[in-house]
Backbone of each chain as ProteinMPNN parsed JSONL, in Angstrom:
{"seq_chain_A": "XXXXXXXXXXXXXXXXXXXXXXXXXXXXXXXXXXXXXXXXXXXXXXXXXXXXXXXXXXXXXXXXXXXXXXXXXXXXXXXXXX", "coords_chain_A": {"N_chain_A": [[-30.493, 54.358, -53.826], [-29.469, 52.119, -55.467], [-30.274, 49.931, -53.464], [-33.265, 50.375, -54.169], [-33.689, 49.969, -56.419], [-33.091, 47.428, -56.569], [-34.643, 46.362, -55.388], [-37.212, 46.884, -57.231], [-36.309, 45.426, -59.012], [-36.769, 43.152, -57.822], [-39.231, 42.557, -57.873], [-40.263, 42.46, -60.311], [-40.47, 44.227, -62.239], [-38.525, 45.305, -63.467], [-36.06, 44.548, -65.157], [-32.456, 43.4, -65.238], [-31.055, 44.564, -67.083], [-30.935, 48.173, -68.292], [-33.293, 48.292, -69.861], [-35.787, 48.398, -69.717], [-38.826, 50.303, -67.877], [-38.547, 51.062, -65.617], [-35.85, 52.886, -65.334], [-33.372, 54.433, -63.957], [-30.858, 55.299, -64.162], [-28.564, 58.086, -65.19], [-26.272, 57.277, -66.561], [-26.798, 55.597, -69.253], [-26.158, 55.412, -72.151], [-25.806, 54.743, -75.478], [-23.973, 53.23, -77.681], [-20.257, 54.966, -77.48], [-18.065, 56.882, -79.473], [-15.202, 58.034, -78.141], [-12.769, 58.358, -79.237], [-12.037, 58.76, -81.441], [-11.836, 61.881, -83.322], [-14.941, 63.4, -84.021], [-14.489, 65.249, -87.037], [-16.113, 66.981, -88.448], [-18.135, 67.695, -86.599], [-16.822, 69.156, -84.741], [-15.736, 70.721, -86.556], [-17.817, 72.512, -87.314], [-18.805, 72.832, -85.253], [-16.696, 74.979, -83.989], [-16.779, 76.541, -86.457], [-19.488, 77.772, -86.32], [-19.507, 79.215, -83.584], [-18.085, 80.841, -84.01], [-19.021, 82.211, -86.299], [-21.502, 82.904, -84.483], [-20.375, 85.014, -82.73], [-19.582, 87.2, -84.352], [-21.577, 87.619, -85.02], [-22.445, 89.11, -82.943], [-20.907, 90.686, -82.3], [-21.223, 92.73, -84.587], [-23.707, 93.293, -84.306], [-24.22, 94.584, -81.992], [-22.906, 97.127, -82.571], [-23.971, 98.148, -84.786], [-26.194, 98.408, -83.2], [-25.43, 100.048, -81.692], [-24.853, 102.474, -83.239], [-27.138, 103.437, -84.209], [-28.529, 103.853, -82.265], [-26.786, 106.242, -81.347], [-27.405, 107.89, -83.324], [-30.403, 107.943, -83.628], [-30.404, 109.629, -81.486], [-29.373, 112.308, -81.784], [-31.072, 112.765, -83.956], [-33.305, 113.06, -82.34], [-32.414, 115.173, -80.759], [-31.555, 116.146, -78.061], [-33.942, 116.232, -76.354], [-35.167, 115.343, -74.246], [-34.396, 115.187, -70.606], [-33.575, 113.337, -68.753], [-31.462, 111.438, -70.004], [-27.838, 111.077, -70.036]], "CA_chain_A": [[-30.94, 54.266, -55.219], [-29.417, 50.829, -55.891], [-31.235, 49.399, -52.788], [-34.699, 50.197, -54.133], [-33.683, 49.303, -58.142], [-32.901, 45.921, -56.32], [-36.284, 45.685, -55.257], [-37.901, 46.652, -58.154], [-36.0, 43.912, -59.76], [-37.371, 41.483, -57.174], [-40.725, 42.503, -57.792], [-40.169, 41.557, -61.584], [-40.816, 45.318, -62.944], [-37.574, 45.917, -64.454], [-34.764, 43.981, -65.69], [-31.371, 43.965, -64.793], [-30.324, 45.352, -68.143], [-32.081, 49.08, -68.699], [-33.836, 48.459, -71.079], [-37.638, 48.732, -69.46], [-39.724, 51.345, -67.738], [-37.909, 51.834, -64.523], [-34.361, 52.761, -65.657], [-33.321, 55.416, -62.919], [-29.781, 55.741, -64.341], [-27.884, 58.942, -65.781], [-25.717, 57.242, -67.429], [-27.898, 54.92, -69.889], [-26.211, 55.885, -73.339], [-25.39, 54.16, -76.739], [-22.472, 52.975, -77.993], [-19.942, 55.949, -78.334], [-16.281, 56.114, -79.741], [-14.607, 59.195, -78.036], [-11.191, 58.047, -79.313], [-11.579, 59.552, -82.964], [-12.796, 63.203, -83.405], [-15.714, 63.999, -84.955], [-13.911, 66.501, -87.568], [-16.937, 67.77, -88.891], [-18.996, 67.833, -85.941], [-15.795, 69.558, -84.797], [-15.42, 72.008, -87.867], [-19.168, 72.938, -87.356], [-18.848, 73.97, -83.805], [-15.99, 76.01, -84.161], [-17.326, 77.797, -87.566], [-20.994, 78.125, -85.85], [-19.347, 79.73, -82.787], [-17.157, 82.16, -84.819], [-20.264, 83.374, -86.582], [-22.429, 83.646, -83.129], [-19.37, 85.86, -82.169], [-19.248, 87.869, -85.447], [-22.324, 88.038, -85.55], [-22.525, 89.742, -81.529], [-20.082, 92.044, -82.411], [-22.1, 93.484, -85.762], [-25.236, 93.716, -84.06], [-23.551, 95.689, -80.935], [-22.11, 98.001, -83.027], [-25.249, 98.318, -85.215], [-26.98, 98.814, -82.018], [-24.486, 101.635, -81.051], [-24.996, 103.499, -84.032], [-28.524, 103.718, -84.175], [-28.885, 105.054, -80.864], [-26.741, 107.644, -81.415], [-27.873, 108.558, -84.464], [-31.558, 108.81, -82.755], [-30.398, 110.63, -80.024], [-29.009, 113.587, -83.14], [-32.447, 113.369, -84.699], [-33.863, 113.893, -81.42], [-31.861, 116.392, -80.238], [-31.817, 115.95, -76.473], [-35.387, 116.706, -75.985], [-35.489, 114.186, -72.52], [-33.672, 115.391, -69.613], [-33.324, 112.281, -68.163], [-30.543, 111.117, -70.381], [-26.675, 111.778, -70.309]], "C_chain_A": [[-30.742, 52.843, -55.708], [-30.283, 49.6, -55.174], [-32.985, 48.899, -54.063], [-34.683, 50.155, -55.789], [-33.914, 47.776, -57.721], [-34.352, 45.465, -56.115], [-37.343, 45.834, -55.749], [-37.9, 45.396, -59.129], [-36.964, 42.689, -59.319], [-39.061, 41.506, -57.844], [-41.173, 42.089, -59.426], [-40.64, 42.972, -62.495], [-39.682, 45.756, -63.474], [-36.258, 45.045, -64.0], [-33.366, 44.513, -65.471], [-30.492, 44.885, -65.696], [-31.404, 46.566, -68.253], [-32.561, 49.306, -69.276], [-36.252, 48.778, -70.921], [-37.822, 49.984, -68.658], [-38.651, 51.672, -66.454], [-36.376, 51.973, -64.647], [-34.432, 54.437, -65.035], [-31.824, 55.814, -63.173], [-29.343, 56.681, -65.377], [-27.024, 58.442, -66.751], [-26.056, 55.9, -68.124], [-27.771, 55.428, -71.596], [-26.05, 54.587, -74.18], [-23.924, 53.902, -76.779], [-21.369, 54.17, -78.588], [-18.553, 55.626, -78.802], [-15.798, 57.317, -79.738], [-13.33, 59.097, -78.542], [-10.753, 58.603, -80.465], [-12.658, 60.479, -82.862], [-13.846, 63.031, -84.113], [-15.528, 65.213, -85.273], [-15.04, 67.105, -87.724], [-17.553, 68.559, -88.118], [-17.753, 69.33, -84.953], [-15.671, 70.965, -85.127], [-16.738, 72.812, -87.424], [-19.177, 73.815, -86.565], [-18.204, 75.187, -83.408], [-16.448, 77.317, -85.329], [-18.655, 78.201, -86.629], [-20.378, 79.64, -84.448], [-18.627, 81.358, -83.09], [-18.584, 83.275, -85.034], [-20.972, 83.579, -85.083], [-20.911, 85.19, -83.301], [-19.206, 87.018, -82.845], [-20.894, 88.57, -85.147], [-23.178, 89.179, -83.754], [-21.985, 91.187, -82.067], [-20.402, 93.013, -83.072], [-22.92, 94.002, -84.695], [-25.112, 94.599, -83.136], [-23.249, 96.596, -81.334], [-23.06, 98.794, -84.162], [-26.17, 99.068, -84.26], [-26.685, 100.074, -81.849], [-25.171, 102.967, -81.853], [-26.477, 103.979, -84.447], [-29.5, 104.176, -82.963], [-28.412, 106.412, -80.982], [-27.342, 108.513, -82.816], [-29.388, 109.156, -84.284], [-31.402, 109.465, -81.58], [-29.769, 112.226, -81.432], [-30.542, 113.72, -83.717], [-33.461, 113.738, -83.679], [-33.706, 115.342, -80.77], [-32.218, 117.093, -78.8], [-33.196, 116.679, -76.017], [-35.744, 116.533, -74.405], [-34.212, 114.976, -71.832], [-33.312, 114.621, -68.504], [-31.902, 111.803, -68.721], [-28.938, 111.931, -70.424], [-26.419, 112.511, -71.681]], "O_chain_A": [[-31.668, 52.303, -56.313], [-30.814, 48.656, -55.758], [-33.49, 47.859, -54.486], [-35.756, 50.324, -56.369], [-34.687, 47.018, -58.307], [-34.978, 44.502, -56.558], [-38.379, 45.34, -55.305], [-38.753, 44.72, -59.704], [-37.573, 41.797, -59.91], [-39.783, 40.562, -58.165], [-42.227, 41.515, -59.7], [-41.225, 42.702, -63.544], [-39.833, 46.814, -64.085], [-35.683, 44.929, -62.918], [-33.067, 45.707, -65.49], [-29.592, 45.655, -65.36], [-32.597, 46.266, -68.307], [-32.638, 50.486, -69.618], [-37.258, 49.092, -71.559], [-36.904, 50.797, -68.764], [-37.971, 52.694, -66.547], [-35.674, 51.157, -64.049], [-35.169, 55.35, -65.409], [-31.417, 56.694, -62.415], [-29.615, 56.334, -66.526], [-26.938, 59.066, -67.809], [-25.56, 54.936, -67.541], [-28.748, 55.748, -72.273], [-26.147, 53.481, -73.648], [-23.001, 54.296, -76.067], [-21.382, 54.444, -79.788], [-17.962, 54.556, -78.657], [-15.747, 57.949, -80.793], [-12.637, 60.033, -78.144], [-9.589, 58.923, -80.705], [-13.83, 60.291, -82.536], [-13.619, 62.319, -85.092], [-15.914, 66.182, -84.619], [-15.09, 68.069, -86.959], [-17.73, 69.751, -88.371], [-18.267, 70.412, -84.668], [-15.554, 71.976, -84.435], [-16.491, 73.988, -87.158], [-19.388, 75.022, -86.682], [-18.687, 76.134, -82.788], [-16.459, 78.536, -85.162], [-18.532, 79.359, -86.228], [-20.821, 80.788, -84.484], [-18.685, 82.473, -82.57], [-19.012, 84.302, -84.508], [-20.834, 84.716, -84.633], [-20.897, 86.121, -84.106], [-18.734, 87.967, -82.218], [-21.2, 89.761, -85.094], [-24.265, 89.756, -83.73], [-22.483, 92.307, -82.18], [-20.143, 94.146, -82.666], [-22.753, 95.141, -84.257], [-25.855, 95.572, -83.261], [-23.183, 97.426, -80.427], [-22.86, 99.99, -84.375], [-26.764, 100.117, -84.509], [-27.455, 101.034, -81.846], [-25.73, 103.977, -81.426], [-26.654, 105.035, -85.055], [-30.639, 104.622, -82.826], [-29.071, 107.442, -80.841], [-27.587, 109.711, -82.958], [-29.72, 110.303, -84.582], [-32.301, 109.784, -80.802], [-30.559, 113.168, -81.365], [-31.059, 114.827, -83.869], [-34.357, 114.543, -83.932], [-34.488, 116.229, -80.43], [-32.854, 118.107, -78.51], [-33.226, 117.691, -75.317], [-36.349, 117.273, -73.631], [-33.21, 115.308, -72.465], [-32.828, 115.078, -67.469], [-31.048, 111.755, -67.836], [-28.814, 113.11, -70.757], [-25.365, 113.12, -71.869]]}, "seq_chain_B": "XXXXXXXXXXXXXXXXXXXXXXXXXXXXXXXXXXXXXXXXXXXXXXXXXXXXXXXXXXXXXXXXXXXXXXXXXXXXXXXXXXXXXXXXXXXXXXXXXXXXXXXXXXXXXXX", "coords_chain_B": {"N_chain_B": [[-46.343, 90.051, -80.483], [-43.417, 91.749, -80.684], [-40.037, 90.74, -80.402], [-38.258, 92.497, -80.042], [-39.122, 95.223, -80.411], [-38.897, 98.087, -82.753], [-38.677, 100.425, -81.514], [-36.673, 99.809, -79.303], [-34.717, 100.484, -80.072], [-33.899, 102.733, -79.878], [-32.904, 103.013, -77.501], [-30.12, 102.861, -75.47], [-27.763, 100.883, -75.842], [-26.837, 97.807, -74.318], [-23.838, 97.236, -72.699], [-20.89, 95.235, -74.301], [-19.726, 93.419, -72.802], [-21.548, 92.143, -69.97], [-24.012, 91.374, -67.425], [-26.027, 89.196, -67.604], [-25.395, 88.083, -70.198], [-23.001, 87.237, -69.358], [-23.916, 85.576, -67.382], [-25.357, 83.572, -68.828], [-23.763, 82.457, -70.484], [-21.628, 81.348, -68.883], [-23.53, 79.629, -67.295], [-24.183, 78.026, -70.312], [-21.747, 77.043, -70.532], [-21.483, 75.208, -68.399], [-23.33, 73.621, -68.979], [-22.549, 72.165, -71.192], [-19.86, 71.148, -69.851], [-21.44, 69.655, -67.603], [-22.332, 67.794, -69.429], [-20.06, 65.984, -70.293], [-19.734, 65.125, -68.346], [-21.932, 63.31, -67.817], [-21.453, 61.603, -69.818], [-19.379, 60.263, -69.435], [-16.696, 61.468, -69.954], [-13.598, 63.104, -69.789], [-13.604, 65.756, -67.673], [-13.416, 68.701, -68.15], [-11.457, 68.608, -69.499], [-12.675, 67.418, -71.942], [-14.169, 67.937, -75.235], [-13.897, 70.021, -76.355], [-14.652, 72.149, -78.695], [-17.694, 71.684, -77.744], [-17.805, 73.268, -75.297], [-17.121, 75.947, -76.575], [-18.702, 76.701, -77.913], [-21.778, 76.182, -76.516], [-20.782, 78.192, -74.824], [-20.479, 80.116, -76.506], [-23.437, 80.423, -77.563], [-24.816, 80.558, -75.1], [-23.719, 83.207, -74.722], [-24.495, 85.106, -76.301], [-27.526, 84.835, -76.487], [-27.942, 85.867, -74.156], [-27.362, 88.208, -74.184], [-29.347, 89.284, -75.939], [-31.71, 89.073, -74.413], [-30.95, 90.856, -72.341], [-30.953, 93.162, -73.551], [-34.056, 92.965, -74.162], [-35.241, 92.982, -71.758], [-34.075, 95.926, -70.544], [-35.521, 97.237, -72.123], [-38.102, 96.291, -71.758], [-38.161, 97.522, -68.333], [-37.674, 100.35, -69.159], [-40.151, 100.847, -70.534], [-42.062, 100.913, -69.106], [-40.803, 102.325, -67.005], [-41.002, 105.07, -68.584], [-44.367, 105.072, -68.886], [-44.934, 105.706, -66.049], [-43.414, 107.902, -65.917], [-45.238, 109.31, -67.533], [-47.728, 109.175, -66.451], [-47.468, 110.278, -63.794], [-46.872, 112.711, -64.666], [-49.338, 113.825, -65.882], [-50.821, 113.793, -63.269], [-50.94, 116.198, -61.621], [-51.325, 116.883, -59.123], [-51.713, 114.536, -57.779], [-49.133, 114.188, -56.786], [-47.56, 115.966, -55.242], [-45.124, 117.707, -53.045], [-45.072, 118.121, -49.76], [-45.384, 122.001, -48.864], [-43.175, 123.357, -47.862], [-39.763, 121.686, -47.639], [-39.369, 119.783, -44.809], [-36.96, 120.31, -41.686], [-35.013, 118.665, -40.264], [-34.127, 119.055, -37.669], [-36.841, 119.959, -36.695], [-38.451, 117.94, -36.624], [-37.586, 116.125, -34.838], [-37.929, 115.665, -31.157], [-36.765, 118.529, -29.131], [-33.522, 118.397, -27.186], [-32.545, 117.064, -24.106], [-30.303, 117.279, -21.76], [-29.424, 114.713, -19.278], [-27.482, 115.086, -16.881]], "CA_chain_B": [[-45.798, 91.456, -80.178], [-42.184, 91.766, -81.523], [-39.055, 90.375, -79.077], [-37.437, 93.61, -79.655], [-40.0, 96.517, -80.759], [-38.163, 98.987, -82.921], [-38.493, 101.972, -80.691], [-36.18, 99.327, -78.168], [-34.165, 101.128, -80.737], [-33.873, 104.544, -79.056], [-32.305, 103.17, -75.791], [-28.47, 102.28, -75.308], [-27.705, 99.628, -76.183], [-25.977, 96.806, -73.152], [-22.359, 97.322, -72.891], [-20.789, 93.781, -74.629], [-19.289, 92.817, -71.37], [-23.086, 92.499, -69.339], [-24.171, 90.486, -66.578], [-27.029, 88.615, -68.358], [-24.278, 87.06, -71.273], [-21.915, 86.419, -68.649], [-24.329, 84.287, -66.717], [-25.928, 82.546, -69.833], [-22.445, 82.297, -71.006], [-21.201, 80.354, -68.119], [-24.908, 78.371, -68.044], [-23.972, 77.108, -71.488], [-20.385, 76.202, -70.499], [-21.409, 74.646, -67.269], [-24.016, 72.639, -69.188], [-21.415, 71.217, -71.586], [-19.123, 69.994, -68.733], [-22.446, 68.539, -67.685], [-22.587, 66.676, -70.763], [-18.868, 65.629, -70.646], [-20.312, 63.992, -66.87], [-23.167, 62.469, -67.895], [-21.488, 60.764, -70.73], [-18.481, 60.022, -68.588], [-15.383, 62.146, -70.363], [-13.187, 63.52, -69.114], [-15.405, 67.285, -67.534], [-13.007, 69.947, -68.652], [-10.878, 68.405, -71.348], [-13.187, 66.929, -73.272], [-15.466, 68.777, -76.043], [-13.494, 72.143, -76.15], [-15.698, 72.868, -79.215], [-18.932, 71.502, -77.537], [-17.761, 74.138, -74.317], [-16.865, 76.899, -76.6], [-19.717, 76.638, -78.778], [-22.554, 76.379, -75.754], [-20.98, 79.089, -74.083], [-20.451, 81.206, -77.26], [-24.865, 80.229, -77.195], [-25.318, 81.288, -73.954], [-23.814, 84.387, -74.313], [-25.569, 85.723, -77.409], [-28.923, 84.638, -76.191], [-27.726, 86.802, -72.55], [-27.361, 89.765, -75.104], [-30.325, 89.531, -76.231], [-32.543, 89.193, -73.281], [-30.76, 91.677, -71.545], [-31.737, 94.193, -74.354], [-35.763, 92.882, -74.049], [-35.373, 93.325, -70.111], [-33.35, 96.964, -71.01], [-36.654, 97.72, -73.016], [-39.174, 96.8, -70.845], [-38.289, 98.519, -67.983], [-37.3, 101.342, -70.053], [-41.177, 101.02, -71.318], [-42.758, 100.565, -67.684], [-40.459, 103.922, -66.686], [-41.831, 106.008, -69.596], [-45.353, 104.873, -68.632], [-44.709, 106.066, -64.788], [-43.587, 109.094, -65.769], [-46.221, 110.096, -67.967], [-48.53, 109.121, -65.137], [-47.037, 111.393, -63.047], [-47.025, 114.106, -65.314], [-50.527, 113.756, -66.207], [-51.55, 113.685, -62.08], [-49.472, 116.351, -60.724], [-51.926, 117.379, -57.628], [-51.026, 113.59, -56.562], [-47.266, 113.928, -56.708], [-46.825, 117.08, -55.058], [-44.596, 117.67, -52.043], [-45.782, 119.385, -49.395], [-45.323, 123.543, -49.075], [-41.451, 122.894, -47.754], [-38.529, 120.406, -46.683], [-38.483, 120.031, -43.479], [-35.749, 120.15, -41.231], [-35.17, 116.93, -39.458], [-34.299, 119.015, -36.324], [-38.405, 120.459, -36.528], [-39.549, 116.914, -36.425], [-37.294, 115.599, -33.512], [-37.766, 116.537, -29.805], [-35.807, 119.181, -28.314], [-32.528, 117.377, -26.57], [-32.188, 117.911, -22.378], [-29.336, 116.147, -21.573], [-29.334, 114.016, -18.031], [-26.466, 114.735, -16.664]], "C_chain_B": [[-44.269, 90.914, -80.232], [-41.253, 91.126, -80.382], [-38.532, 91.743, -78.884], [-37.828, 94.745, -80.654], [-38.663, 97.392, -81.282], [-37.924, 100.22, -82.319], [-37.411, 101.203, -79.883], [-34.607, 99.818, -78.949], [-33.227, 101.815, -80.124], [-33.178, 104.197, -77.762], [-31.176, 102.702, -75.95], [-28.392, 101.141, -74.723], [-26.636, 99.253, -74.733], [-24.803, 97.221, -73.606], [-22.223, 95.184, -73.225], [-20.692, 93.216, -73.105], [-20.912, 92.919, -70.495], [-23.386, 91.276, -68.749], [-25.112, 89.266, -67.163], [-25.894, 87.902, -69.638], [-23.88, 86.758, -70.245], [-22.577, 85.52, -68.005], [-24.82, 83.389, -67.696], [-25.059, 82.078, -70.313], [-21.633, 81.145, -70.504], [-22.658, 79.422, -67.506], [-24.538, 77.735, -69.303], [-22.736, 76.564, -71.294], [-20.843, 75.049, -69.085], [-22.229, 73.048, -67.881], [-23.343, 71.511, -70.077], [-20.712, 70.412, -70.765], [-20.33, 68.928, -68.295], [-22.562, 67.161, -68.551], [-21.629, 66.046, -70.893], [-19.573, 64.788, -68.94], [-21.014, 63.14, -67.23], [-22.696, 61.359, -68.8], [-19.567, 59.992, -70.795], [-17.106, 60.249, -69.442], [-15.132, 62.499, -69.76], [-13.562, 65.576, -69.058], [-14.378, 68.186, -68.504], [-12.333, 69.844, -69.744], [-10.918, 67.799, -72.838], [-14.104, 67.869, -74.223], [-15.359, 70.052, -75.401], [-14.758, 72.81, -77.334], [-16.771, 72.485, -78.686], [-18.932, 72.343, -76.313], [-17.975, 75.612, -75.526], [-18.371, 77.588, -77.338], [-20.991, 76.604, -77.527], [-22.4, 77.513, -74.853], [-20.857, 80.532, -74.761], [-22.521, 81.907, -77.708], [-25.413, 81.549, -76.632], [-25.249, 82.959, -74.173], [-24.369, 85.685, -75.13], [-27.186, 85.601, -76.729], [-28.925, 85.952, -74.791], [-27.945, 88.267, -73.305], [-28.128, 89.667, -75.35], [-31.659, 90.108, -75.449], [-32.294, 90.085, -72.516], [-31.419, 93.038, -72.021], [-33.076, 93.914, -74.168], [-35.995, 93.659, -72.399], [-35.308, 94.722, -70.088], [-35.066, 97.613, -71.378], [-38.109, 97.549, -72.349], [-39.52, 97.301, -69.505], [-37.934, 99.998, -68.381], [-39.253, 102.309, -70.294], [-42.223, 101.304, -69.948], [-42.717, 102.312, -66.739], [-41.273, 105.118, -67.127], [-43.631, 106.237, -69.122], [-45.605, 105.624, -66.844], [-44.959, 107.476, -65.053], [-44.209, 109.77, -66.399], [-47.195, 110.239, -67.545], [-48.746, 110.273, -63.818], [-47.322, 112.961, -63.433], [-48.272, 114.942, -65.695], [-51.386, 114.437, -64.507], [-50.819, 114.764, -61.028], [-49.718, 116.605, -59.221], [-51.905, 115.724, -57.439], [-49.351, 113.439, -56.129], [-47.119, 115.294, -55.729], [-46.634, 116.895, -53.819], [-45.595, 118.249, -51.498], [-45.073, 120.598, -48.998], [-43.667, 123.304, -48.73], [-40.964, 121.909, -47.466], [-38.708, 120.202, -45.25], [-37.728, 119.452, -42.652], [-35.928, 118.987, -40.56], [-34.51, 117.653, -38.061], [-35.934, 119.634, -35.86], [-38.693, 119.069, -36.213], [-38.719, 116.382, -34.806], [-37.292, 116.348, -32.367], [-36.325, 117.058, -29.332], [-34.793, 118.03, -26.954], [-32.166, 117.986, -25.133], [-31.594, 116.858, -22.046], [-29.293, 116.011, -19.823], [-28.275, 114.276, -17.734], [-26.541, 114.754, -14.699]], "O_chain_B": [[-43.979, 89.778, -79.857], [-41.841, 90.994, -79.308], [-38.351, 92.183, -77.748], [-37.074, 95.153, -81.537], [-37.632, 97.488, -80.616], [-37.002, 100.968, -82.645], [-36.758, 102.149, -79.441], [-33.526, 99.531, -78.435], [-32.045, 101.556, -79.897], [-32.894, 105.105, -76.981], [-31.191, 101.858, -76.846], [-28.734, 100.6, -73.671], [-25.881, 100.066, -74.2], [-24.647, 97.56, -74.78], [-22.896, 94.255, -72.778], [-21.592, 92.667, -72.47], [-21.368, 94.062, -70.496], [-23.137, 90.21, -69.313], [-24.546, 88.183, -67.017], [-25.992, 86.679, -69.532], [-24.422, 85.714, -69.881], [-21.973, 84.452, -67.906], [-24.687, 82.213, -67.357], [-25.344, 80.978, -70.789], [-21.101, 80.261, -71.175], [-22.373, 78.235, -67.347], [-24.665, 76.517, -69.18], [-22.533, 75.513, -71.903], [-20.235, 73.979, -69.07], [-21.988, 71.891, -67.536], [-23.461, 70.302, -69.874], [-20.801, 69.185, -70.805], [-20.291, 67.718, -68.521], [-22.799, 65.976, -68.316], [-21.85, 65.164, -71.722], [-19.722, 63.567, -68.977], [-20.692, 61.992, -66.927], [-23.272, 60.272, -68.748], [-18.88, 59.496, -71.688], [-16.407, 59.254, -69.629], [-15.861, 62.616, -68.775], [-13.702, 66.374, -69.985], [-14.705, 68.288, -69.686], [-12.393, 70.574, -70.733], [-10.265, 67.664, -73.873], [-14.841, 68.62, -73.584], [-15.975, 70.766, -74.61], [-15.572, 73.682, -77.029], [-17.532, 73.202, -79.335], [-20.086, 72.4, -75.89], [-18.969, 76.313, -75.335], [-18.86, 78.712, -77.22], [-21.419, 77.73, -77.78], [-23.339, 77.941, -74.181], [-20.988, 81.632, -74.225], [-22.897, 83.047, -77.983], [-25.93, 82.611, -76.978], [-26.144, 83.778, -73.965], [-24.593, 86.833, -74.749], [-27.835, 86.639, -76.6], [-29.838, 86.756, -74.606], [-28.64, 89.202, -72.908], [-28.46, 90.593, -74.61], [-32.365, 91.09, -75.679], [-33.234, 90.413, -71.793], [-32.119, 93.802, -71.356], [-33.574, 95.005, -73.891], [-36.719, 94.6, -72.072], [-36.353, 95.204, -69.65], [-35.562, 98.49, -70.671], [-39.022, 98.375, -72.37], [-40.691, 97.552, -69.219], [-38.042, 100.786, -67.441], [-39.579, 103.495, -70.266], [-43.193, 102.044, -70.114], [-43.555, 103.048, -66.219], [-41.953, 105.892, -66.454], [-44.116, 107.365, -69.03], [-46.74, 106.06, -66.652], [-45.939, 108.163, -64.765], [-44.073, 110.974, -66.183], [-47.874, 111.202, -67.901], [-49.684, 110.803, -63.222], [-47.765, 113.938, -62.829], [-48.369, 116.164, -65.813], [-52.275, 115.288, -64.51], [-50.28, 114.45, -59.966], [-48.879, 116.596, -58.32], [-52.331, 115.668, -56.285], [-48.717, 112.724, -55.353], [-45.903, 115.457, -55.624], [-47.421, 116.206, -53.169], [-46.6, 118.74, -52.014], [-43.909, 120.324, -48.707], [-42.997, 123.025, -49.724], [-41.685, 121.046, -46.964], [-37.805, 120.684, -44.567], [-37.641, 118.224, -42.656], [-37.013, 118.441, -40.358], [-34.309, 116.811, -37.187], [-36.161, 119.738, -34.655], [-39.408, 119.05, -35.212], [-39.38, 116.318, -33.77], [-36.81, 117.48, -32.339], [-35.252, 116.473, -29.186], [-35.251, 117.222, -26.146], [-31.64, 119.086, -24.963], [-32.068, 115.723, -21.992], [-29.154, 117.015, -19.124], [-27.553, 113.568, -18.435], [-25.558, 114.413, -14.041]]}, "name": "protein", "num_of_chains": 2, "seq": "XXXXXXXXXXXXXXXXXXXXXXXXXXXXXXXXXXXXXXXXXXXXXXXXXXXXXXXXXXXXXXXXXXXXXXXXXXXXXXXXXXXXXXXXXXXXXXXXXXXXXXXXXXXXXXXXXXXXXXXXXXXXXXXXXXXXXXXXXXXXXXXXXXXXXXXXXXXXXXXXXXXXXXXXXXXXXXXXXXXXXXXXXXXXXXXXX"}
């Protein structure tokens, strides 16, 4: 991989910094600053994840009850089911 | 046409614990560590909320899909067996069982 960057270089199609068309590297980010949290970004993920989680547990349980409740208004008609 | 038709109602519901979350579950955590690689942290102890949170994702979206999947073979079944029910001079056995020593040859042992 570095080989044949080198010899794109030579050929004058991309610069040693990645900043043009043939930039073949993964790691090619911005300036970051892992050293101080992002509280918010932080706060967000944790509240967001809560609700997913909350909001699993409702809908499962929602789910539940509306099966059995159509399986009573059916009143085992199917003989397929337990 | 709906993701999850109200008749998908009527069928029992995924147990929480279900193969479909657990793999989307650990797909969204795997892809975080990804992201802790790519952006060269350290994989597992960086971005606990950006793990817990992609794999809390995953595993909602797994619940979901598992219920659509749940529902359309559910819907595919139903369709079979009303097929069946409808055709019954193609389904039918024939007049008995038979024995599986009728079909194999009589045994004369070499000795």
């Amino acid at each position: 991989m570095a080989a044949g960057l080198r010899a794109v270089q030579r050929w004058g199609l991309a610069a040693a910094t990645p900043s043009l068309a043939f930039t073949r590297s993964a790691f090619v980010v911005g300036k970051q600053n892992n050293a101080q949290p992002n509280w918010l970004g932080v706060g967000l993920a944790f509240g967001t994840s809560a609700a997913l989680w909350a909001l699993l547990v409702k809908q499962h349980n929602e789910d539940v009850m509306e099966y059995e409740r159509r399986k009573q208004v059916r009143g085992h008609k199917c003989t397929g089911c337990s | 046409m709906a993701f999850l038709p109200d008749e998908s109602r009527a069928l029992p519901p995924p147990p929480l614990l279900n193969k479909g979350s657990v793999w989307l579950g650990f797909v969204g955590w795997m892809s975080a560590l990804m992201d802790n690689a790519f952006n060269r942290r350290p994989i597992l102890r960086a971005g606990i909320h950006r793990q817990i949170l992609l794999a809390s994702l995953g595993y909602f979206v797994g619940y979901q899909l598992v219920k659509r999947a749940e529902y359309m073979h559910a819907k595919v079944d139903r369709e079979l067996f009303e097929y069946i029910r409808h055709h019954p001079l193609d389904f039918q056995s024939p007049t008995e069982k038979k024995r599986i020593g009728q079909l194999l040859e009589d045994f004369y042992p070499i000795r």
